[in-house]
N, C-alpha and C positions, 0 to 999 in steps of 0.2 A: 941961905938956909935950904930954899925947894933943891939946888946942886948937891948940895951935902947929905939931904934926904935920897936923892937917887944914886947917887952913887953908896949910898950903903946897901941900897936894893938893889942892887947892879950885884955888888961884891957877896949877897946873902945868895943869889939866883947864882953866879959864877960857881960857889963854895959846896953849892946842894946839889949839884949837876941839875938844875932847871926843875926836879922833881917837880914842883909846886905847878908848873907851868904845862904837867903832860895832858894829854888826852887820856880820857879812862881807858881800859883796856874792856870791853865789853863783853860778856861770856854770856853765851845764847844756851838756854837749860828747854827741859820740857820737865815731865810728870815723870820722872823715872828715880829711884833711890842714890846712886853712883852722882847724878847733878843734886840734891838736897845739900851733899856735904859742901858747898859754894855757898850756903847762907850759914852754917856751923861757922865757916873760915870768914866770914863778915861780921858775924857778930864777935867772933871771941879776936877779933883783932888782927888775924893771923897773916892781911897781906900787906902790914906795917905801913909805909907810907906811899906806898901805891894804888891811887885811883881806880879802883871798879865800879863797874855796873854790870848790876846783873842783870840777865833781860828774857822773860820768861815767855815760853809758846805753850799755845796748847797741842801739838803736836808735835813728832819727832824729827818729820820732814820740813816742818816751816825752821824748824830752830836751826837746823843742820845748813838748810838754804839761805839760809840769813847769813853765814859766814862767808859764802859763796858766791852773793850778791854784795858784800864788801859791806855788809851793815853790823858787822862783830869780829870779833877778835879771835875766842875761842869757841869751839863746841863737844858735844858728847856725837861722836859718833860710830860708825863699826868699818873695818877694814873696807866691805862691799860698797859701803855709802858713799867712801871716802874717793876710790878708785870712781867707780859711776859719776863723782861730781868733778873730776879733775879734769881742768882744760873749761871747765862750764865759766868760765867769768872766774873773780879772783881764785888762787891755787891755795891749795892749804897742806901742813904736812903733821903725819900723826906724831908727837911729840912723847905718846906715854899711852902703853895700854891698860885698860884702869880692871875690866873686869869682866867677868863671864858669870853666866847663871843658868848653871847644869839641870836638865830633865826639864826646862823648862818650853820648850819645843819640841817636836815631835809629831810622828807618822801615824795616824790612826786610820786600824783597818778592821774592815769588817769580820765578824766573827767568822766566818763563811770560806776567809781566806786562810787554807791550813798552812801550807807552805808557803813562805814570801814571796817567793819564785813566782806562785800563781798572778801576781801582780800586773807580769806579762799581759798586754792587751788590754787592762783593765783602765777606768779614770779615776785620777787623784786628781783632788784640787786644791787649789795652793796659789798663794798672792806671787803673781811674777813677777822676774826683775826686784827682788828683794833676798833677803835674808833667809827667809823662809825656803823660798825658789831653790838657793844654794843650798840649804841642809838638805832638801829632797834627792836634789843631784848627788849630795855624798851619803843619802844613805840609799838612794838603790845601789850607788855604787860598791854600798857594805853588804846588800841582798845579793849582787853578783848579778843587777840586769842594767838596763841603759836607760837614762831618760827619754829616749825614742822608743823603749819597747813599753813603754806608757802611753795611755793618751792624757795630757796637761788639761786640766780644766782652768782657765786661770778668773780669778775673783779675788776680793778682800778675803782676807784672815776668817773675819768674821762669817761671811758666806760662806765660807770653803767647811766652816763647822755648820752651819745651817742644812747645807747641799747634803752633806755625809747623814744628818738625822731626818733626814726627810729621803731616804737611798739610792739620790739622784745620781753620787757617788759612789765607789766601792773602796776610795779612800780618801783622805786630806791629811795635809800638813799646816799646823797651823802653830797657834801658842795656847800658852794658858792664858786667860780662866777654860776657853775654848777649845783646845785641845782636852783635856777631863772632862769639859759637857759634851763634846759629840763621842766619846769612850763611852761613856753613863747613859745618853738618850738616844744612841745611834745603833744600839745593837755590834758596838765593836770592841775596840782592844789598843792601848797605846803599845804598838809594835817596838818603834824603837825612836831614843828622846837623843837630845844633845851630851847627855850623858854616854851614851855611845858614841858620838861622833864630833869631832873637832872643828875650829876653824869659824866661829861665831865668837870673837872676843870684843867687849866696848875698847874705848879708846878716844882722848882727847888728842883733837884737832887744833893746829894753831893758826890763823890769816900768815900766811908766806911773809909778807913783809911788813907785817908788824913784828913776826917772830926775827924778821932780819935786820930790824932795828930795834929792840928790844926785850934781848937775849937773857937779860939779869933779872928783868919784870915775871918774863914766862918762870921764869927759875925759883922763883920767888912764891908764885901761884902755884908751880904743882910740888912745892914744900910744905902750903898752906894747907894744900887737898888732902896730903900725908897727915897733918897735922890732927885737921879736922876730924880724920879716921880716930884716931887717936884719942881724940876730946868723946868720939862715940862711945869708945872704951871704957874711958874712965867715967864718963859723964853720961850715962844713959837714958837717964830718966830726962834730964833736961834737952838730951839730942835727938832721945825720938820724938819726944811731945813739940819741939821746932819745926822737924822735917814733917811729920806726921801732917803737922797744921798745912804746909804749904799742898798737903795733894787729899787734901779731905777727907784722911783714912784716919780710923780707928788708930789711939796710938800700938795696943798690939799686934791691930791687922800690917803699919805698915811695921812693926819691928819685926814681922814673921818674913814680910819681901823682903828685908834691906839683909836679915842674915840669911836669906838665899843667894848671895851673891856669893861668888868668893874675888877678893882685888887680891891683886899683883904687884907684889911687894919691887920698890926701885932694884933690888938684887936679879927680882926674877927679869924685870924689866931690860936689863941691860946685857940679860943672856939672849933674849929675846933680840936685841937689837943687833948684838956682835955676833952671835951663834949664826944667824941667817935664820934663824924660826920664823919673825915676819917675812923676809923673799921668798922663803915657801909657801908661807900662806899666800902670798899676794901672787906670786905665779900661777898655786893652785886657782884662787880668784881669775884671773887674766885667762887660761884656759877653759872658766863656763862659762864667763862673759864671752869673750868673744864666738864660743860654741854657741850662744842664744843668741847672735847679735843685739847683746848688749853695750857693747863695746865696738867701735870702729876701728880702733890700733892700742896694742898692749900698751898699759901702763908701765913706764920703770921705776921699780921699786925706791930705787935712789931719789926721783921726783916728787913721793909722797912719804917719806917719814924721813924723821931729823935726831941724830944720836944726842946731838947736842948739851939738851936737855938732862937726858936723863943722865950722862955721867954725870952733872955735877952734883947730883942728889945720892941721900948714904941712907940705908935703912937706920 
């Protein structure tokens, strides 16, 4: 009888391809609207019979490190993050860029300064070796001066709006909420936002070889994330009072961030990936970096994103 019982569990585990038997796939989120849709896609069912866990930080650096350090599978992260962490312990590759959220960063400058040009000489301050860092660099590059014809003040986000309302500065780069309080309390001007300037887009990350041994699981999850968008659509009231709970906002306050975003439809995705649109941003990328020494040797683009994925997905 115990032979008869194992070999039927032999032949159910042969028949299922071992599903039952995998490891979860792990996806590291923080407080940001783009990772919420991961609990949309868990409750309504969406990643069928594939094992997740979701694993939440309260930061964007720990969550992003955590894939990096080989403690998760996937992450939310941004093309800059992705390069800077490559070669650090496990490799990861961008699988799907999920989204960008326009005007939302941005240069503030003192009323005082009439022409951009005047900038020349002057200090900005701005969180380095970040996101932030690289929008600076591409919008003096839109004023028509160099980040060496600045002096860099470099601090938090936060400080860098602080510094600007107290005049220690004559300008910062930062985000919002702080970006519009040092505009409002600082005596200045938001000059020019990521609405002007490109090349800050989110983007999921997959662990290298978990995505190279389970190519159908990933496939599966960013159909779910599709999905989830979806369920927001139709299902509003019940998807933002979910997401809303997980990051302790107002459900209006977070339904006013979540439709600042705009996501990137698998069509735009895939122009994206064949067009060479990522190699140029990631080029663009590999040229501040290594101009900061932030970078020891270029990334190849080939190393860090995977088409993979996104062909097998159809809007």
């Amino acid at each position: 009888m115990k032979k008869t019982v194992l070999l039927f569990c032999f032949l159910i585990v042969l028949f299922t391809g071992c599903k039952a038997y995998k490891e979860p796939i792990r996806i590291s989120i923080n407080g940001w609207p783009p990772c919420e849709l991961w609990y949309i896609a868990q409750e309504q069912g969406y990643f069928e019979d594939i094992p997740v866990e979701i694993i939440r930080f309260s930061t964007w650096s720990d969550s992003i490190a955590s894939l990096y350090a080989g403690k998760t599978d996937l992450t939310h992260s941004t093309y800059l993050n992705t390069m800077r962490n490559h070669n650090k312990g496990e490799n990861g590759k961008i699988i799907l860029t999920t989204s960008r959220i326009d005007g939302a960063d941005g240069l503030v400058v003192k009323n005082y300064i009439n022409d951009l040009k005047e900038l020349k000489g002057k200090e900005i301050a701005v969180e380095v070796a970040t996101n932030e860092h690289f929008l600076l660099y591409k919008a003096l590059e839109k004023i028509g001066i160099s980040d060496k014809d600045v002096k860099i003040i470099s601090t938090t986000s936060e400080k860098a709006m602080k510094l600007f309302v107290a005049g220690e500065v004559d300008a910062c780069f930062t985000y919002d909420p702080f970006m519009n309080q040092a505009a409002k309390n600082g005596n200045g001007r938001v000059a020019i936002t990521t609405e002007d300037i490109d090349g800050y887009n989110d983007a999921i990350i997959a662990k290298t070889k978990t995505l190279e041994k389970r190519p159908e699981d990933y496939k599966v999850l960013i159909n779910a994330w599709y999905k989830a968008q979806e369920y927001v659509i139709n299902n509003p009231d019940e998807a933002y009072k979910l997401m809303a709970s997980k990051e302790n906002m107002s459900v209006k306050e977070f339904q006013a961030f979540y439709n600042s975003f705009y996501f990137f439809t698998p069509n735009e995705n895939k122009t994206m990936f064949s067009a060479g649109v990522l190699k140029t941003h990631i080029n663009e990328l590999n040229e501040f970096l290594l101009k900061n020494n932030l970078l020891q040797d270029p990334v190849n683009a080939i190393d860090i994103y995977s088409e993979e994925i996104i062909n097998n997905i159809t809007d």
